[in-house]
C-alpha positions as CSV (number, residue, x, y, z in Angstrom):
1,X,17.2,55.6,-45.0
2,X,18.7,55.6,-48.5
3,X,18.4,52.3,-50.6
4,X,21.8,52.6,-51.0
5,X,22.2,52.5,-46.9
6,X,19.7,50.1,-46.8
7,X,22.0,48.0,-49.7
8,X,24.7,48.7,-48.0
9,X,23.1,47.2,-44.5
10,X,22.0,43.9,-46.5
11,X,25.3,43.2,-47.9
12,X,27.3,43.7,-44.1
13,X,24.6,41.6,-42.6
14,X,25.7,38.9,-45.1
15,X,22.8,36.1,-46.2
16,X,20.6,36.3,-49.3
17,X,20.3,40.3,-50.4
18,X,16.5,40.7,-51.4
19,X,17.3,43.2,-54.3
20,X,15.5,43.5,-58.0
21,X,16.9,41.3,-60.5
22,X,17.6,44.7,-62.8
23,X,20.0,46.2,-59.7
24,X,22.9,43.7,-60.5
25,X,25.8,46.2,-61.5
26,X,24.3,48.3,-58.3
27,X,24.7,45.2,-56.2
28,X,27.7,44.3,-57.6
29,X,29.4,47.9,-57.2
30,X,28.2,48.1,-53.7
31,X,29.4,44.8,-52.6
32,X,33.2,45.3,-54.2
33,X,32.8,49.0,-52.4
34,X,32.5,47.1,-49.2
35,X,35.4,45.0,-49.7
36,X,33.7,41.8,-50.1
37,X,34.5,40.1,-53.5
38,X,31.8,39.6,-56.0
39,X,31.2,36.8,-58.6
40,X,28.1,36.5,-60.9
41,X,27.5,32.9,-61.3
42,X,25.6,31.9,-64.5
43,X,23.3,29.6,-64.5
44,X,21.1,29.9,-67.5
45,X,21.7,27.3,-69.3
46,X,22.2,25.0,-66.1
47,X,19.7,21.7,-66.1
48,X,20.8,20.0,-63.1
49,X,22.0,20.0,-59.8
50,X,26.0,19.4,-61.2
51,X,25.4,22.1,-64.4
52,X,24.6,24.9,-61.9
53,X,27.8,23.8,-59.5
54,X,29.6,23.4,-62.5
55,X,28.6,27.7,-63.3
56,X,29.6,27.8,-59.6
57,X,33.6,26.4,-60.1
58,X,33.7,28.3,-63.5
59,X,32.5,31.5,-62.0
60,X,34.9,31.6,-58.8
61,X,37.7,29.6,-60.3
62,X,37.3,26.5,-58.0
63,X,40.0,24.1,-57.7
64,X,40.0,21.1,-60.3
65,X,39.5,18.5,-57.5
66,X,35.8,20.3,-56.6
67,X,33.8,17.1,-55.8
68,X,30.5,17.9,-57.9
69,X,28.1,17.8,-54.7
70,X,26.5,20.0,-52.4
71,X,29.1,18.9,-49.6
72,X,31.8,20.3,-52.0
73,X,30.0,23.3,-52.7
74,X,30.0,24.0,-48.8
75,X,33.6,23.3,-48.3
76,X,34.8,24.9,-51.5
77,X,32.5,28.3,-50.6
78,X,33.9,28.5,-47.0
79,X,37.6,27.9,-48.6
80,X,37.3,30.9,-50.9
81,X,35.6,33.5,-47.9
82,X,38.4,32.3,-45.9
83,X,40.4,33.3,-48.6
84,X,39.1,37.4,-48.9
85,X,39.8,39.8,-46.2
86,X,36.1,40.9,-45.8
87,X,33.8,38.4,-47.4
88,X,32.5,36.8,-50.6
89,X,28.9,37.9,-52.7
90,X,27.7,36.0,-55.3
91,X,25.1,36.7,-57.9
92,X,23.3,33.3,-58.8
93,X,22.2,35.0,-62.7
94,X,18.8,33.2,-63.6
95,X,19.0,29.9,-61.8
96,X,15.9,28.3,-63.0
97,X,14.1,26.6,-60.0
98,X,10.8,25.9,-61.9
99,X,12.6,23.1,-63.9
100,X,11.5,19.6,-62.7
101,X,15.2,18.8,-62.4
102,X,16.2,21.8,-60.3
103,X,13.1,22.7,-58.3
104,X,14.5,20.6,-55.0
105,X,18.5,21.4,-56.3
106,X,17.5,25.0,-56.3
107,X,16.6,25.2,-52.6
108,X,19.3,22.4,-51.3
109,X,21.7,24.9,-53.2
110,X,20.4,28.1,-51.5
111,X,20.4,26.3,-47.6
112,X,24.0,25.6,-48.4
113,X,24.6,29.1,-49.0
114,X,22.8,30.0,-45.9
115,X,25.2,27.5,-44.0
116,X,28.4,29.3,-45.7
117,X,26.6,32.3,-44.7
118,X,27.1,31.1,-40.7
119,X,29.9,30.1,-41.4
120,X,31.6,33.2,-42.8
121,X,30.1,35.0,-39.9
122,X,31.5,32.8,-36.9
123,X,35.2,33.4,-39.1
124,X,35.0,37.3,-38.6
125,X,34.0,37.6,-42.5
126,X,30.6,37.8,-44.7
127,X,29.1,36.1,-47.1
128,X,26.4,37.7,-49.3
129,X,24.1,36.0,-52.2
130,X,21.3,36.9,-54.6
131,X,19.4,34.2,-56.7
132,X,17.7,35.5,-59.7
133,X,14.8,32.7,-60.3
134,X,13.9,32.1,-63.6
135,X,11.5,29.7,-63.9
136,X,11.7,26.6,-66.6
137,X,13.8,26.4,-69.6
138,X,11.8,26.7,-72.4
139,X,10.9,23.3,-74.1
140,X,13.4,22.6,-76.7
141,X,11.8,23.4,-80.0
142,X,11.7,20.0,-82.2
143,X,14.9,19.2,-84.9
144,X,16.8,22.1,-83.1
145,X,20.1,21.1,-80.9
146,X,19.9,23.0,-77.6
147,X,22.9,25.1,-77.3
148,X,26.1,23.5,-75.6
149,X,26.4,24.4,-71.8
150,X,30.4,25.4,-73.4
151,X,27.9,28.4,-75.5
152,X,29.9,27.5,-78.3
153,X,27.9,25.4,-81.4
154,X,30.5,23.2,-81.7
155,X,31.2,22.0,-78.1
């Protein structure tokens, strides 16, 4: 079997796609070739629980009223497979689990996933992730503002 079979496979089975961290575009391409509807979510500069769900709204264009908590993020990630005619995938782009602040987030965040992931399959659709783990954020170096989670210096 090809890995692109094997990709392929992964994605139609839905749930968290084991890939390399370099294979993004790959995964990507193969996901929107499927039908399913792909979103890289960026979490690098996220330091909490509501920073990465905040990458999470930005990066799928969540309604306003999105509630800030993992029950949202359940309802609002079931809403938008619902919404696609085969499925969602989302790329979780360097979520960084090893900070203190996100080391429990980071796996309540992935088990809701997994529940969207039953969910989209009991609805005749799929829903695909991939979490790139990055570790901590490095210590913020002393006298030097930490960049804005906006990425502009100005806020």
């Amino acid at each position: 079997m090809s890995q692109v079979q094997s990709l392929q496979e992964k994605l139609q089975k839905g749930g968290l796609v084991d890939v390399s961290s370099t294979e993004r575009d790959e995964v990507i391409k193969a996901a929107v070739e499927q039908g399913l509807t792909a979103f890289v979510v960026d979490c690098d500069r996220a330091r909490s629980r509501s920073a990465v769900l905040r990458a999470v709204v930005k990066a799928v264009d969540f309604p306003e009223f999105f509630g800030g908590n993992l029950d949202a993020l359940y309802d609002c990630l079931c809403d938008t497979v619902l919404d696609q005619k085969v499925g969602l995938f989302l790329w979780f782009h360097n979520l960084h689990s090893g900070d203190p602040a996100l080391e429990e987030d980071s796996v309540a965040i992935e088990n809701v996933c997994n529940d969207a992931v039953e969910f989209a399959a009991n609805n005749g659709r799929i829903f695909a992730f991939h979490i790139v783990h990055a570790g901590r954020h490095p210590d913020p170096e002393p006298g030097v503002a930490p960049t804005p989670y906006s990425g502009s210096a100005d806020g």
